[in-house]
C-alpha positions as CSV (number, residue, x, y, z in Angstrom):
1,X,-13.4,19.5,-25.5
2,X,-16.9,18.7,-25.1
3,X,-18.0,15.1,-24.0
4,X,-21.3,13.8,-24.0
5,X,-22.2,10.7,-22.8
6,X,-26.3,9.8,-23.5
7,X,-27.7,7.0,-22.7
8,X,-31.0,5.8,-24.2
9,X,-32.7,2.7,-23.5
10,X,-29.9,-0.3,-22.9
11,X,-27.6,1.9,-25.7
12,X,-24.8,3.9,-24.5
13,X,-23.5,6.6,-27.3
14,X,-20.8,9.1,-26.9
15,X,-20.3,12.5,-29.0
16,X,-17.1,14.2,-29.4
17,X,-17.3,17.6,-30.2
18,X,-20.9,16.9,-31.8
19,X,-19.5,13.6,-34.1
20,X,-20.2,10.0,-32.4
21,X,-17.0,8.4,-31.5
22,X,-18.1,5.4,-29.9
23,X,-21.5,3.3,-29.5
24,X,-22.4,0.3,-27.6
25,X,-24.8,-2.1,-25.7
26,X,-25.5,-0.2,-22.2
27,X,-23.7,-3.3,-20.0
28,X,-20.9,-3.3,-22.4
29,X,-20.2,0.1,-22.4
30,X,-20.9,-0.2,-17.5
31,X,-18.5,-3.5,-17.3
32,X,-16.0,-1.5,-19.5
33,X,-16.0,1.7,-17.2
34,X,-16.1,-0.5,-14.2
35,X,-12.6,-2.1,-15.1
36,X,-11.4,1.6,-15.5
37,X,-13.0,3.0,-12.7
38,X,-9.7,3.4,-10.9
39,X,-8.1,6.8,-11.0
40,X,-4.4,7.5,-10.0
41,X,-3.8,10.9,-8.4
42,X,-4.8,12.3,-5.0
43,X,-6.4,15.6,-4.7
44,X,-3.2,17.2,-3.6
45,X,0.3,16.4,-3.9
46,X,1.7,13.5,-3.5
47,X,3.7,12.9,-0.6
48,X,7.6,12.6,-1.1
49,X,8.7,8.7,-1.6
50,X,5.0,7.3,-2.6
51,X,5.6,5.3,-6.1
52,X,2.1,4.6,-6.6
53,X,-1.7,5.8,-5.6
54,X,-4.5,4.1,-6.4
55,X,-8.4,5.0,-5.8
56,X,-11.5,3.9,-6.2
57,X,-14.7,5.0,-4.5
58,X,-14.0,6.4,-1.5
59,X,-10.6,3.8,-1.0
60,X,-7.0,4.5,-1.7
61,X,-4.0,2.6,-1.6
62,X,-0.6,3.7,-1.3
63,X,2.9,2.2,-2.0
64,X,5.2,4.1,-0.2
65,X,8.9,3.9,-0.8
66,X,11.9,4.2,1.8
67,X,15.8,4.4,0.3
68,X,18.5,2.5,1.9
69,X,19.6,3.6,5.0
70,X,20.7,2.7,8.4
71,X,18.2,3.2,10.7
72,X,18.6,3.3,15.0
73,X,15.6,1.3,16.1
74,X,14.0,0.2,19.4
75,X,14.4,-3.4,19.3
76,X,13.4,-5.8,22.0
77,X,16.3,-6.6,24.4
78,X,17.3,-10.4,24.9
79,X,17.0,-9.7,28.5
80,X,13.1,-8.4,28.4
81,X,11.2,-9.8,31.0
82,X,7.9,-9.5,29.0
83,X,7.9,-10.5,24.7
84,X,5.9,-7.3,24.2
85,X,3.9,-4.5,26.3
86,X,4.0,-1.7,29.4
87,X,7.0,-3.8,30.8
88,X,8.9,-4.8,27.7
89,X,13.0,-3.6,27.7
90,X,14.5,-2.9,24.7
91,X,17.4,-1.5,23.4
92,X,18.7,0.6,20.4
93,X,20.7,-0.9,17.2
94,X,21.5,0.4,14.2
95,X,20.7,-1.9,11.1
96,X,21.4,-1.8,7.8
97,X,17.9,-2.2,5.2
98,X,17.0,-2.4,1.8
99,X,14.8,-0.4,-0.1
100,X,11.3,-0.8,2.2
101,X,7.6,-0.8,0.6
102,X,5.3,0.0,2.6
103,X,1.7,-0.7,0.7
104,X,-1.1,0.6,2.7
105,X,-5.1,0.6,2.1
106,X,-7.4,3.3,3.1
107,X,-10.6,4.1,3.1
108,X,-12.4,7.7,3.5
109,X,-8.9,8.4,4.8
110,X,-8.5,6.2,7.6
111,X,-6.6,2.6,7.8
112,X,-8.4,-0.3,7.1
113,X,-6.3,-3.0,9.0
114,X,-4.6,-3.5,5.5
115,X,-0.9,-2.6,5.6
116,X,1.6,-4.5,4.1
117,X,5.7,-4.1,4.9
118,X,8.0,-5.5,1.9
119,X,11.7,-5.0,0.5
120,X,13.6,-4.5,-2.1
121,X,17.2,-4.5,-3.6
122,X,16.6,-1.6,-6.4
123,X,14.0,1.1,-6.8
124,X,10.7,0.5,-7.7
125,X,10.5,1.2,-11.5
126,X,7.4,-0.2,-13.0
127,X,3.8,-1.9,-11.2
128,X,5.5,-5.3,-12.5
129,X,8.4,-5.1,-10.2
130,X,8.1,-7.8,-7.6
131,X,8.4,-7.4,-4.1
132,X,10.6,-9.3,-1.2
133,X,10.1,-10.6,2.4
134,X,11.3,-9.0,5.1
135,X,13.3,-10.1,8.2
136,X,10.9,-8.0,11.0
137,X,9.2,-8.2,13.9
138,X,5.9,-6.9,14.0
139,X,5.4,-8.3,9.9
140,X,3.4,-11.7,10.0
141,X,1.9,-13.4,7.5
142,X,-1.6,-12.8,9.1
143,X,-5.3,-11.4,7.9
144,X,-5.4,-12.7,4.4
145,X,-2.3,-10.8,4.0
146,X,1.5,-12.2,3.2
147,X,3.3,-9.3,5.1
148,X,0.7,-8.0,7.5
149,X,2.3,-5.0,9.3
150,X,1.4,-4.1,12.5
151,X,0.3,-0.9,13.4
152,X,-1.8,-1.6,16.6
153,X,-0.1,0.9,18.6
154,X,-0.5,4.1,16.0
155,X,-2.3,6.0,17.8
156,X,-3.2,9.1,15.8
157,X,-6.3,9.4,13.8
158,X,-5.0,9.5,10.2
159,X,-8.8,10.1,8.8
160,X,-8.4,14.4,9.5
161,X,-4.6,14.7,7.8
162,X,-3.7,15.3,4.6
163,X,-1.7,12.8,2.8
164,X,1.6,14.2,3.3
165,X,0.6,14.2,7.3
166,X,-0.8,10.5,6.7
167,X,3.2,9.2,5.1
168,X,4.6,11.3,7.6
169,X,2.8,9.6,10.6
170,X,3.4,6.4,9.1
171,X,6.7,6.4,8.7
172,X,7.6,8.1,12.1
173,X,5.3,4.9,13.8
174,X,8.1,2.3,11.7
175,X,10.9,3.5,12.4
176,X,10.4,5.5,15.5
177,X,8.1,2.4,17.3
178,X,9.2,-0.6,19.3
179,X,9.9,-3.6,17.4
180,X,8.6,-7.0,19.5
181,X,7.3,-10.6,19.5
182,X,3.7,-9.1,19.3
183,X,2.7,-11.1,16.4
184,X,4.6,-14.1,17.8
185,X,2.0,-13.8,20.8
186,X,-0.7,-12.6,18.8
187,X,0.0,-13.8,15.1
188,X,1.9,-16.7,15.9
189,X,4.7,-15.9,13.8
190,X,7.1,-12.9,12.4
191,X,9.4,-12.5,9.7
192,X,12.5,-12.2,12.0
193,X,11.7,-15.3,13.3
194,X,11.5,-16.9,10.0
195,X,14.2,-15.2,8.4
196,X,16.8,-15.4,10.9
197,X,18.6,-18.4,8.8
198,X,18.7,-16.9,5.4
199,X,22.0,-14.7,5.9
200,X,25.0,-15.7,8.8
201,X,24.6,-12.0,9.0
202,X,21.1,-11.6,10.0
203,X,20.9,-14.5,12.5
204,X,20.8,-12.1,15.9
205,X,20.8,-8.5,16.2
206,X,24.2,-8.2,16.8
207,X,25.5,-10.1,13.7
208,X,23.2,-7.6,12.6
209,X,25.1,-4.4,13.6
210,X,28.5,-5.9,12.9
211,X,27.2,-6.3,9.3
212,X,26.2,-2.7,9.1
213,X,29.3,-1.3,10.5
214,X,31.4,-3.2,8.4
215,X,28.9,-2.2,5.4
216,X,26.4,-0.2,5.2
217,X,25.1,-1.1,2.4
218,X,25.0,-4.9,3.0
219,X,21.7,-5.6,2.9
220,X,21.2,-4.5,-0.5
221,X,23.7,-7.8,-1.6
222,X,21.2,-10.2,0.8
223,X,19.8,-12.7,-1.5
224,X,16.7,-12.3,0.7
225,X,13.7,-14.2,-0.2
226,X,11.2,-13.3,-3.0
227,X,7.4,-13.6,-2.6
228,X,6.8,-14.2,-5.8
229,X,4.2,-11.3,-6.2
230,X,4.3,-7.8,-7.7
231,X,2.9,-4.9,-6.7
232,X,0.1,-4.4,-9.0
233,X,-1.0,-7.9,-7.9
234,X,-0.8,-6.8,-4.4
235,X,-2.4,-3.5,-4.5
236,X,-4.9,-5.2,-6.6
237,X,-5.9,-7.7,-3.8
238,X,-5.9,-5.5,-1.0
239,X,-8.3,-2.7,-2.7
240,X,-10.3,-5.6,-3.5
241,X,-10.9,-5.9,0.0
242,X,-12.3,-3.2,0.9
243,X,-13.8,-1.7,-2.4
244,X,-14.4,-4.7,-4.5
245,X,-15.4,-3.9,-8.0
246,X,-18.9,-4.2,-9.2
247,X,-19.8,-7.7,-10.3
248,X,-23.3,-5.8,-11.9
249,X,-23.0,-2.5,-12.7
250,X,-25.8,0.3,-13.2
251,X,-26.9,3.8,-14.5
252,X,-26.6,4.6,-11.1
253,X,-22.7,3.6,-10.7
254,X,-22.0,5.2,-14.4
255,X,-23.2,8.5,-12.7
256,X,-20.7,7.8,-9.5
257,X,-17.6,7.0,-12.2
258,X,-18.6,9.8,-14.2
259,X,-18.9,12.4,-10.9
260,X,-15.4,10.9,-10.0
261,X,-13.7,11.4,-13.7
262,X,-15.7,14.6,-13.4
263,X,-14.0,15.8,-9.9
264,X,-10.3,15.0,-11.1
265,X,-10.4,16.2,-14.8
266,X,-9.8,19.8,-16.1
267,X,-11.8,18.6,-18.7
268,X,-15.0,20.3,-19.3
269,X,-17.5,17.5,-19.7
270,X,-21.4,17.3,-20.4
271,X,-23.5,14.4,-19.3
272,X,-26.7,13.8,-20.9
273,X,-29.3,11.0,-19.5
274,X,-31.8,10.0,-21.4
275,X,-33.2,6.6,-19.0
């Protein structure tokens, strides 16, 4: 196929093998490319469980899917001298979850501060799905965000790894981290402190475990509480953040769309300016 896209004067006409297939006013044809200027795959692939990748510029976000399971977590011991920290004691359980979305923004490969930790009851099928709160420390509704995840104490550099090394490094700092009153302290609120009268069987850590011993599958039947958001309006707001789309668009970011669509197309495509 050959594309060519020449612009001449404030008119934007493409050619399709030779024969015009489309024609319009120069800021028509920008605003139009700028609403599509997202692109959907990574340069490699995808790392197992992520449902959904979105890009633009030099920004990505991820949704990143964990099945049902019963996890053995670090979670802060009732008899902790300290909330959080160096001198914190805590003590292992193992807990029953739901399907658990993480959604996490990037940008030039690194976090961003934006990092989001949901549930669900059933997988992820469509972008439409909506999206439930969890019952965690460590997830406040802080930063602009509903379910701000903290990540304060990931200490790796996630900018060098591939994406499969990125998911991987997440997930081990979840479920292999401390869970604490941190965002109590800091936040001034978490999710297991708000949650903890939804369900007799999450109202303390050991109502907890009992529930997961005497099903594992439990939390899947918790009629936990929705956020009333989906994920395509979630990933929309926290790319927004940090690579907001053009409110005037140029020549100049037609060439950066087109380089982009360029870079991730087997396409062969020919770009003709004419300014």
């Amino acid at each position: 196929m050959d594309l060519r896209i020449e612009i001449a004067g404030e008119q934007a006409l493409c050619r399709q093998d030779g024969v015009e297939a489309y024609s319009a006013p120069l800021g028509d044809f920008l605003a139009e490319l700028a609403q599509r200027s997202d692109y959907l795959v990574l340069p490699e692939p995808i790392p197992e469980g992520v449902r959904s990748v979105r890009g633009r510029g030099d920004a990505v976000t991820l949704v990143i899917e964990t099945q049902p399971s019963v996890r053995t977590v670090r979670w802060l011991a009732d008899e902790s001298p300290v909330p959080f920290g160096k001198n914190a004691v805590y003590r292992t359980a193992c807990l029953a979850f739901p399907f658990v979305i993480l959604i996490v923004t990037f940008r030039a490969g690194g976090l961003t501060g934006l990092q989001q930790c949901f549930y669900r009851t059933e997988p992820l099928e469509k972008f439409t799905d909506s999206l439930l709160l969890p019952n965690l420390y460590n997830v406040a509704e802080a930063y602009g965000q509903k379910c701000w995840l903290c990540l304060a104490n990931l200490q790796t550099d996630l900018r060098p790894l591939c994406w499969n090394e990125k998911v991987r490094v997440l997930r081990s700092h979840l479920w292999g981290g401390a869970w604490n009153k941190s965002s109590e302290h800091h936040e001034g609120n978490s999710y297991w402190g708000t949650m903890r009268g939804l369900d007799p069987r999450l109202k303390s850590l050991g109502a907890w475990e009992k529930a997961t011993r005497q099903d594992p599958l439990f939390a899947l039947k918790v009629q936990w509480k929705p956020l009333g958001r989906t994920v395509t309006e979630i990933v929309d707001e926290m790319l927004a953040k940090v690579a907001p789309r053009p409110t005037q668009v140029t020549a100049a970011h037609l060439a950066q769309v087109l380089s982009l669509s360029k870079n991730q197309s087997a396409q062969k495509t020919l770009f003709s300016f004419r300014l």
